[in-house]
C-alpha positions in Angstrom: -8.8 3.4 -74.4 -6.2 1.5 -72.8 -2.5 2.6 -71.8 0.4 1.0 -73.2 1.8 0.8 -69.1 -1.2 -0.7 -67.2 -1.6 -4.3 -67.3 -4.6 -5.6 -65.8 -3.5 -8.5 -63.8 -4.2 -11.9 -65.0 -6.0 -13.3 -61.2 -7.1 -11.8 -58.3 -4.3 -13.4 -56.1 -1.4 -10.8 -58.0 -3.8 -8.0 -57.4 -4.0 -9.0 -53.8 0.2 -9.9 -53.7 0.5 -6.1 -54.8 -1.5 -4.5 -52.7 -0.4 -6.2 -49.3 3.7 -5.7 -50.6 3.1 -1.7 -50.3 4.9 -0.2 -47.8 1.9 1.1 -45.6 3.6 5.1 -45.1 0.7 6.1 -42.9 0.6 2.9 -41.2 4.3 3.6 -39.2 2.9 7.3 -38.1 -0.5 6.1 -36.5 1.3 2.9 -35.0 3.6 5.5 -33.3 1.0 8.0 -31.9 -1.2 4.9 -30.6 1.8 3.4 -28.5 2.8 7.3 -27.3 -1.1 7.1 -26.3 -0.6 3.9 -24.3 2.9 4.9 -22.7 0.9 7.9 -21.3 -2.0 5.8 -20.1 0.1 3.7 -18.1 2.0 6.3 -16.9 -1.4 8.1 -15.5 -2.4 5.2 -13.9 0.5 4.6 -12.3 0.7 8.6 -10.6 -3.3 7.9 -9.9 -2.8 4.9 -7.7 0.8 6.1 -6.5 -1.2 9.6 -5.4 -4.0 7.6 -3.8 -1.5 5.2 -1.8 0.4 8.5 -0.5 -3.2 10.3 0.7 -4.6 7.0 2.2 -5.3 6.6 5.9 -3.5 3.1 4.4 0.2 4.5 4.8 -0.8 6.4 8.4 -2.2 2.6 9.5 0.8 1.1 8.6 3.3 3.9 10.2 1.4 3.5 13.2 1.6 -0.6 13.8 5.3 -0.5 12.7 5.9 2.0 16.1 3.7 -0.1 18.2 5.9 -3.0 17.1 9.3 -1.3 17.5 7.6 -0.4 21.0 6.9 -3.6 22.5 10.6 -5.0 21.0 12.0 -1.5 22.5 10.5 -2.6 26.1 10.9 -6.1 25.8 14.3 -5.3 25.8 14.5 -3.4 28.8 15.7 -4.7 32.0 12.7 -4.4 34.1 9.3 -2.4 34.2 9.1 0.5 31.7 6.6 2.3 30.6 6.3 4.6 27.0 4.0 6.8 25.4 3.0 6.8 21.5 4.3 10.2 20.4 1.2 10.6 17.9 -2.9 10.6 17.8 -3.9 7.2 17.9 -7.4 8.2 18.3 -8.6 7.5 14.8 -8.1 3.9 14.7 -9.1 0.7 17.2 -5.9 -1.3 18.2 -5.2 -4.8 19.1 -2.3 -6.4 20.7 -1.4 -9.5 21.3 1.4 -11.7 21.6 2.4 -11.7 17.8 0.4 -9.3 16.2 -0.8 -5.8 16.1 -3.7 -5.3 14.3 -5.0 -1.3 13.5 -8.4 -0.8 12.0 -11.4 2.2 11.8 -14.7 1.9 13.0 -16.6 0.5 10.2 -14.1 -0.3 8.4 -13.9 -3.4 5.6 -11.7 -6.1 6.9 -9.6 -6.0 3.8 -8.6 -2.4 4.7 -7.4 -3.7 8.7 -3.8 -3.2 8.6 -1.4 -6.2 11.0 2.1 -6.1 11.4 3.6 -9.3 13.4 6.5 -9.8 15.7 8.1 -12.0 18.1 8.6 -11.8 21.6 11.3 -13.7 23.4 10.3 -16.5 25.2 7.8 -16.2 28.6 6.9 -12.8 27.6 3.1 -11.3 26.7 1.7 -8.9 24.8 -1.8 -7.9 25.3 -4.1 -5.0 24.8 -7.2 -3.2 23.1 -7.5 0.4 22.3 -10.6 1.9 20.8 -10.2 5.3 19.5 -8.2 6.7 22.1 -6.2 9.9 21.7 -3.4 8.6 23.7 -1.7 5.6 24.0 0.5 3.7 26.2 2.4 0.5 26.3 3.4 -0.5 29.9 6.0 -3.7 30.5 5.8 -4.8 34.0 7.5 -8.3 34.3 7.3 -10.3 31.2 3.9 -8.9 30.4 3.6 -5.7 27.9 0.2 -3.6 28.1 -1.3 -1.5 26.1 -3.8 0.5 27.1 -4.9 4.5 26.8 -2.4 6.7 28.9 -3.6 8.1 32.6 -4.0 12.2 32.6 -0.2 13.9 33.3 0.9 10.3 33.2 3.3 11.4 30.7 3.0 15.3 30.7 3.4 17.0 26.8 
């Protein structure tokens, strides 16, 4: 028995016009919940790698070879011999100094995770120096030539 209000549409294609024309209500709803989802994904990932960057011996490397650099400007600046000591323990990390570049690194280490700041000196000066794992270290300007090396016992007393 057949209802006076159903029609039974003539093709296929009007049944398929009608169902894709209705207005999906529990479409809007799941839409919203996934992109709250995502929003808070990135957001996680963000704090995870932010946290990460802020624990890392990374940040400490980089602290470190920005000093040094100030240092060698700071006594390149100087009229005549000077000598400084690195306020802080230098004596997880290997150090290189030259003319233009500082260059801070672990034992062991992967070379993607070596840390290099560069400067410039004025002209006629030198900047030289290796430091492995030392506790203490000290940059030294005599002339036009700036040293770094591991500081002397009561050199500079704490």
């Amino acid at each position: 028995m057949r209802y006076a209000h159903t029609k039974k549409p003539k093709n296929n294609k009007a049944m398929h016009s009608s169902y894709c024309s209705m207005n999906p209500r529990g479409l809007s709803p799941i839409l919203t919940i996934f992109e709250m989802l995502v929003v808070l994904f990135v957001i996680f990932l963000f704090v995870f790698i932010a946290k990460g960057y802020a624990n890392d011996e990374t940040i400490l490397k980089i602290n470190l070879a920005e000093d040094i650099v100030l240092m060698v400007n700071t006594l390149a600046a100087v009229p005549g011999d000077a000598a400084a000591e690195y306020p802080g323990n230098s004596s997880k990390y290997n150090i290189i100094l030259d003319s233009s570049t500082v260059l801070i690194f672990q034992h062991d280490e992967p070379e993607i995770n070596h840390v290099s700041r560069k400067f410039i000196l004025p002209q006629g000066y030198v900047a030289t120096g290796l430091l492995e794992e030392k506790e203490r270290l000290c940059l030294e300007k005599q002339n036009k030539t700036i040293l770094m090396r591991g500081c002397k016992n009561n050199e500079f007393p704490r």
